[in-house]
C-alpha positions as CSV (number, residue, x, y, z in Angstrom):
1,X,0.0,0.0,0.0
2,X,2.5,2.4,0.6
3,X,4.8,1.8,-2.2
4,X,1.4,2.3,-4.3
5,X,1.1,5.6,-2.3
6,X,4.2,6.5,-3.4
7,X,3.6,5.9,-6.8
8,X,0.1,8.0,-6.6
9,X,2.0,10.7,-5.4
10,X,4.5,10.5,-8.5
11,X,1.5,11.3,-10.4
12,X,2.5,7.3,-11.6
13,X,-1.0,6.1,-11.7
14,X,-0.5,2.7,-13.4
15,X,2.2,1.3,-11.3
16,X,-0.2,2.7,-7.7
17,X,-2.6,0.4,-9.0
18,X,-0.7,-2.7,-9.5
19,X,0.2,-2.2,-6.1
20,X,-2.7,-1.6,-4.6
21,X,-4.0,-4.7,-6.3
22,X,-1.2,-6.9,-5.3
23,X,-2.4,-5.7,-1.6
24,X,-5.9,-6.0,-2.1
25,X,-4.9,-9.6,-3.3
26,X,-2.2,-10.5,-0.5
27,X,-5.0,-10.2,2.1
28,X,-8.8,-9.7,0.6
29,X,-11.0,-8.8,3.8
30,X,-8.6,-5.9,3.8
31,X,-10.5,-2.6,3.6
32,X,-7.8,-0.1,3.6
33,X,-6.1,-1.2,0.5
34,X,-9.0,-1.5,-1.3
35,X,-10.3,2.1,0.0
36,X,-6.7,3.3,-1.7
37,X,-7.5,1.5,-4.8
38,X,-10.8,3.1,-5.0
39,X,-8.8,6.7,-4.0
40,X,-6.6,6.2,-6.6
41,X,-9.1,5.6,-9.6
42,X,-11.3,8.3,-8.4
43,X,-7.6,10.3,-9.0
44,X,-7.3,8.9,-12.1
45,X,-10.5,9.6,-13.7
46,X,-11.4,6.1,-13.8
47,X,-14.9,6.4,-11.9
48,X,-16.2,3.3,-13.3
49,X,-13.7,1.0,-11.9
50,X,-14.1,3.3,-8.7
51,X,-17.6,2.5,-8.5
52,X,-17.0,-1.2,-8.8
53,X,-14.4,-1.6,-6.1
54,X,-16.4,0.5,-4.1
55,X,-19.3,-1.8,-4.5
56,X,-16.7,-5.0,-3.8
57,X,-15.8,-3.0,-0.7
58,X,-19.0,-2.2,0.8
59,X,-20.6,-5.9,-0.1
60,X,-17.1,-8.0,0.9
61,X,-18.0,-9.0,4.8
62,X,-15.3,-7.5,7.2
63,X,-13.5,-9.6,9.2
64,X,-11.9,-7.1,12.0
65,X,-14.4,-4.2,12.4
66,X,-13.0,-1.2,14.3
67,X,-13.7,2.7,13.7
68,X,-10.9,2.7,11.1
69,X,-13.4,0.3,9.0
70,X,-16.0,1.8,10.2
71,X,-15.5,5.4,9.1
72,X,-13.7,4.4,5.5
73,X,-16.5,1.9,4.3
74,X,-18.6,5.2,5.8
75,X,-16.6,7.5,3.3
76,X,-16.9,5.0,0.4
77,X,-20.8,5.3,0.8
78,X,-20.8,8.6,1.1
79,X,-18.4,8.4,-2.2
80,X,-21.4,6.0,-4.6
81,X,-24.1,8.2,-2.9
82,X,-22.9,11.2,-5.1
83,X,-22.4,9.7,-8.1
């Protein structure tokens, strides 16, 4: 995640994504990788695969709930309610 960070930050959009994927696929009931992913296409212009993760995101059961979770899955609504 943070080397994908990194990479956002570069203005490097591919190469964020690939990392944020290869996070999202190391450990999948995740939500802060995914939340980046969906951060980064938003970035990108990309709102249609932003709308899709956030849709994984919100539907993909969380394993570890705290008010980290809480607050980005929160954001993420808030995020497909506008569109």
């Amino acid at each position: 995640v943070y080397l994908g960070d990194v990479y956002q930050h570069q203005g490097n959009f591919d190469l964020a994504v690939n990392n944020y994927l290869h996070a999202v696929y190391m450990v999948p009931s995740a939500v802060y990788p995914k939340f980046k992913l969906i951060e980064c296409y938003r970035r990108m212009g990309e709102r249609t695969l932003a709308r899709e993760w956030a849709i994984h995101l919100l539907n993909y059961p969380v394993k570890v709930r705290s008010a980290i979770t809480d607050e980005l899955r929160k954001e993420v609504r808030t995020y497909l309610d506008r569109l």
